[in-house]
C-alpha positions in Angstrom: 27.1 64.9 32.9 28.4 61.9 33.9 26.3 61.7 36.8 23.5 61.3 34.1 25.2 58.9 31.7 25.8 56.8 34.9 21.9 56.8 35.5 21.0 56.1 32.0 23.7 53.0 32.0 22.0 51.8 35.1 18.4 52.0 33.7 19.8 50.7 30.6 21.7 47.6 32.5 18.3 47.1 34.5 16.0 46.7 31.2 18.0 44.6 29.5 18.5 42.6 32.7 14.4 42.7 32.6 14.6 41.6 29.3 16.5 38.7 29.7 14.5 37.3 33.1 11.3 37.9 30.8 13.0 35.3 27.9 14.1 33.1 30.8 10.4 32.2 32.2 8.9 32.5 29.2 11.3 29.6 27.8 11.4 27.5 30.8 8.3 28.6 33.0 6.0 29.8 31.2 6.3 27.8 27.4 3.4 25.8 27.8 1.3 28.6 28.4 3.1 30.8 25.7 2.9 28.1 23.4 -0.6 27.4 24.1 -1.6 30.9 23.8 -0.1 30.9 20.6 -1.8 27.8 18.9 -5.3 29.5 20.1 -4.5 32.4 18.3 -3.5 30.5 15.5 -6.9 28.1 15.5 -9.0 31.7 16.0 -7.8 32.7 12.6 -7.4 29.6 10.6 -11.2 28.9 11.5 -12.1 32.3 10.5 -10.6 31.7 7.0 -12.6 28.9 6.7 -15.6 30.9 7.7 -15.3 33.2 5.3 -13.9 30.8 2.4 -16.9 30.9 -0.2 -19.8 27.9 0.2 -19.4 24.5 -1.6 -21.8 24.6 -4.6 -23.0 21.8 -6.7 -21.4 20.7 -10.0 -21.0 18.1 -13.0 -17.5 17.4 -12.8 -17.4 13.9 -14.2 -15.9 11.2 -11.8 -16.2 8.2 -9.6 -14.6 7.1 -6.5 -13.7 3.8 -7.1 -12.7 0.8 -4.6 -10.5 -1.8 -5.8 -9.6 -5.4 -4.4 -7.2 -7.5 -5.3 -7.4 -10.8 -3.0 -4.0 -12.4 -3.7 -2.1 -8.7 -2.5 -4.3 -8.6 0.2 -3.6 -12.3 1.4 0.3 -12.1 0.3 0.1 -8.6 3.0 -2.3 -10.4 6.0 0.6 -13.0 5.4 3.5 -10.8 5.6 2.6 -8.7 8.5 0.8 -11.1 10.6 -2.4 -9.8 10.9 -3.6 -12.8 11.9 -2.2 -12.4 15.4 -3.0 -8.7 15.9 -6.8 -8.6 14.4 -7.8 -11.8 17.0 -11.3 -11.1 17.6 -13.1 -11.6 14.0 -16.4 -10.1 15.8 -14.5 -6.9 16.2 -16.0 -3.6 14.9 -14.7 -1.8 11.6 -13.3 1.1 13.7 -11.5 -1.4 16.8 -9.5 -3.1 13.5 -8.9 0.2 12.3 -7.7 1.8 15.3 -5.4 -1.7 16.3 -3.9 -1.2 12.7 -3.5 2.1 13.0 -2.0 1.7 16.5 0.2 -1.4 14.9 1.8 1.7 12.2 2.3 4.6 14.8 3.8 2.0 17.5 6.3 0.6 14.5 7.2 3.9 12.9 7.9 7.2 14.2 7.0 10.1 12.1 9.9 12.1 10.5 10.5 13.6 7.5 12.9 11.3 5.4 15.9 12.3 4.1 15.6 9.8 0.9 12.2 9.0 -0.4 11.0 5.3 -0.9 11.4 4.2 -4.4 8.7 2.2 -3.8 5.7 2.8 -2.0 3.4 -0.1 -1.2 2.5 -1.6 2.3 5.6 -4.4 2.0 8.1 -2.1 0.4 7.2 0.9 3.2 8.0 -1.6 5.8 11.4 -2.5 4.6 12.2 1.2 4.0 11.9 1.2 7.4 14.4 -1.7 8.4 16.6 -1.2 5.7 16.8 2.9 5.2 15.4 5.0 7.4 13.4 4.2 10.4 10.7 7.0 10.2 8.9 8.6 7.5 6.0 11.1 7.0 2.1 11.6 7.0 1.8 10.4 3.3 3.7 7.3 3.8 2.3 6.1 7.1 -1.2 6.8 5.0 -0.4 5.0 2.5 0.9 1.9 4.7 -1.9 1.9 6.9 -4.3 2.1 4.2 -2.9 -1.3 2.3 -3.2 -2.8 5.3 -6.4 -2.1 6.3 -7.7 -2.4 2.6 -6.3 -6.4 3.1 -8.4 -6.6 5.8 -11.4 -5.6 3.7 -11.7 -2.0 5.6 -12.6 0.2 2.4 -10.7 3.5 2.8 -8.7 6.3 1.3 -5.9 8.2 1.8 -6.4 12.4 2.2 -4.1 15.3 1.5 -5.4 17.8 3.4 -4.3 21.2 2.6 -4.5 25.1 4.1 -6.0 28.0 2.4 -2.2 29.6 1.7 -1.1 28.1 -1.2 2.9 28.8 -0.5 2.5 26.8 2.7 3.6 23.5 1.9 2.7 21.6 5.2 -0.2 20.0 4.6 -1.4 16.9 6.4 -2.3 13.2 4.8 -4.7 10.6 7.1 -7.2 7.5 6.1 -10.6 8.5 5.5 -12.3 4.9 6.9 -15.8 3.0 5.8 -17.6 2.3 9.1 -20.9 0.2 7.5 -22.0 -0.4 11.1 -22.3 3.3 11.5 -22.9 4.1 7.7 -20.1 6.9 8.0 -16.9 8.1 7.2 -14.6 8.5 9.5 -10.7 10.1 9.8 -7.7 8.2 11.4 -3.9 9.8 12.2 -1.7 6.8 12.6 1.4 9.8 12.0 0.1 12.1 14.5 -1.6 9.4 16.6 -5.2 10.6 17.1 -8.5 10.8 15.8 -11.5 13.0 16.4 -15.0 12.6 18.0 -18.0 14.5 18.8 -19.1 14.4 22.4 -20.8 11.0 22.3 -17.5 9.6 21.2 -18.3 8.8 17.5 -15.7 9.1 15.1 -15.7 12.2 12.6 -15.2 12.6 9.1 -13.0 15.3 7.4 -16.3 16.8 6.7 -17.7 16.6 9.9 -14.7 17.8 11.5 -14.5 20.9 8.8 -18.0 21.9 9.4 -17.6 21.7 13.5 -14.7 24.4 13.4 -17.0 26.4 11.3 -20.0 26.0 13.4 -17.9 26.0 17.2 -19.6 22.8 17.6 -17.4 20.7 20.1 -14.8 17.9 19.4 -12.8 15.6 21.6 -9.5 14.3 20.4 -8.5 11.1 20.9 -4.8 10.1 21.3 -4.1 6.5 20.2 -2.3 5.3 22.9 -3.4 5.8 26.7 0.2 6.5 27.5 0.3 9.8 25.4 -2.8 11.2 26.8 -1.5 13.1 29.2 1.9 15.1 27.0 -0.3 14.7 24.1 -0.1 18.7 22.4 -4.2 19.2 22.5 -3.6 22.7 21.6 -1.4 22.3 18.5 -3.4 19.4 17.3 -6.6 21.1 17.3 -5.2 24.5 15.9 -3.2 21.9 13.3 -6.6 20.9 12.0 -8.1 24.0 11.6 -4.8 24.8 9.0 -5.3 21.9 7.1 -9.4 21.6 6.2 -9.3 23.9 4.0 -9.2 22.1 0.8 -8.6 18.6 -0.2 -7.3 15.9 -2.8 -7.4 12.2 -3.3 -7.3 9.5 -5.9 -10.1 8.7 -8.1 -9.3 4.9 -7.9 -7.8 3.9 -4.5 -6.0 -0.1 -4.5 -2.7 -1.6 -4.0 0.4 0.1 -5.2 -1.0 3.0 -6.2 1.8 5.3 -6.2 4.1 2.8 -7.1 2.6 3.8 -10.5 1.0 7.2 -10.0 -1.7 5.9 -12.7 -5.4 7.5 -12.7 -7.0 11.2 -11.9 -6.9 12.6 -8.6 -9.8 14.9 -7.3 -9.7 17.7 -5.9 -12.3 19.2 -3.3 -12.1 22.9 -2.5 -14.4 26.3 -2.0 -15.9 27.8 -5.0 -13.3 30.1 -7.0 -10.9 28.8 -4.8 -7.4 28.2 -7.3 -6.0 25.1 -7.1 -2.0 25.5 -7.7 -0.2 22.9 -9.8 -3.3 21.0 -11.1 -2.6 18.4 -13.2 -4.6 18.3 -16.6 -5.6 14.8 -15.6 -7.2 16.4 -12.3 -10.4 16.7 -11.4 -11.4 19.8 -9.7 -14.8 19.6 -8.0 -16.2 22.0 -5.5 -19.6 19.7 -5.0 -18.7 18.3 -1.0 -21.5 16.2 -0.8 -20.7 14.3 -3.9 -16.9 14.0 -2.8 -17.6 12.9 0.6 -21.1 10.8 -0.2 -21.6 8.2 1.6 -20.1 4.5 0.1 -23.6 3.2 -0.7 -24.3 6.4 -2.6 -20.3 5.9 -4.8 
């Protein structure tokens, strides 16, 4: 009998010593892999929820994206930030001063999730959060900076919430949705997670585009902002990230300065037919017509 117990404590001694060389490389040899493995499997089923999420359709919900300009806010911000000295080459493209501004955000603030929310949340006011506060703050915040200062600059953008299909998951994702006229598109920059999206050719991709892509299994190439974070850039995460987060979508009616220093106007919301969107405010407008949300400017 005790010859047995002995035997059974051995193999018992042995698994867990198994066990615990398993956890070892998995932590420390084998994480990237694991954690890569993971992310796919992740991506495989977010994309098939949006597969199966039920078509756009059509509809009269009443709105109108509008663009506002206000010249002395945007001159009192080119003067405050010095965008004189970091947008040098006036001939640039709409996208090259998008991505140095964006580059100019990311490079001065980390992203982190503050512990005390700005009081006030405009392009000057962010910055001295940063100085005076805390040094980092989230997705919403760097979109909002990012989009006063490229709105100064006469880029016409907006800022997206982009949001998944589970409604109790509360990690959703905010970028600038940017007017290229030279291209006559939209396209999305992440000055939080530093990156933006192509196709193969290397143009930029909307939300939309990118959306219908994951559904399709077209390809898409992901561009870190900085050349120094191409190589430890998280590929994997980012692209399973996205596939989360394009499920449905909300954004002001009237973008401008300030705008949630006074969180006046209606926001709209984009998402699949019969879809429920949670906490809707009665000034919202709920819209499942994509083509009208993401027209193109001319069309606004």
């Amino acid at each position: 009998m005790k010859k047995i117990l002995k035997i059974i404590g051995y193999i018992l001694a042995g698994l867990i010593l198994i066990f615990i060389i398993a956890a070892l490389l998995i932590r420390f040899v084998f994480k990237e892999q694991m954690i890569a493995y993971t992310s796919k499997l992740e991506e495989t089923e977010r994309i098939e929820l949006l597969r199966n999420a039920t078509p756009y359709a059509s509809d009269t919900a009443h709105y109108h994206f509008i663009y506002q300009q206000d010249t002395l806010q945007a001159q009192k911000i080119r003067a405050y930030f010095r965008l004189d000295t970091l947008l040098t080459d006036s001939s640039a493209s709409t996208w090259d001063k998008a991505l140095t501004l964006a580059k100019f955000v990311a490079s001065n603030i980390p992203h982190a999730n503050q512990t005390k929310y700005p009081e006030k949340r405009n392009a000057i006011d962010l910055w001295k959060y940063t100085r005076e506060v805390e040094p980092a703050f989230n997705c919403r915040l760097h979109s909002i900076l990012l989009h006063e200062l490229m709105l100064s600059e006469g880029i016409t953008n907006r800022f997206v919430t982009c949001l998944p299909a589970d409604t109790l998951d509360s990690d959703c994702h905010v970028v600038n949705l940017v007017w290229l006229p030279e291209q006559n598109k939209w396209a999305m920059i992440d000055s939080d997670m530093q990156a933006w999206i192509s196709n193969s050719e290397g143009t930029p991709l909307s939300l939309a585009e990118m959306r219908e892509r994951y559904i399709s299994g077209s390809p898409m190439q992901i561009h870190p902002l900085f050349d120094s974070l191409k190589e430890d850039f998280n590929y994997d995460y980012y692209r399973s990230y996205w596939a989360k987060n394009l499920y449905w979508f909300i954004c002001w009616e009237e973008t401008g300065y300030g705008k949630e220093d006074s969180m006046r106007g209606r926001q709209i919301t984009l998402a699949p037919a019969r879809f429920t969107v949670p906490d809707a405010r009665p000034s919202d407008i709920h819209t499942t017509d994509a083509e009208r949300f993401w027209a193109a400017l001319d069309s606004i």
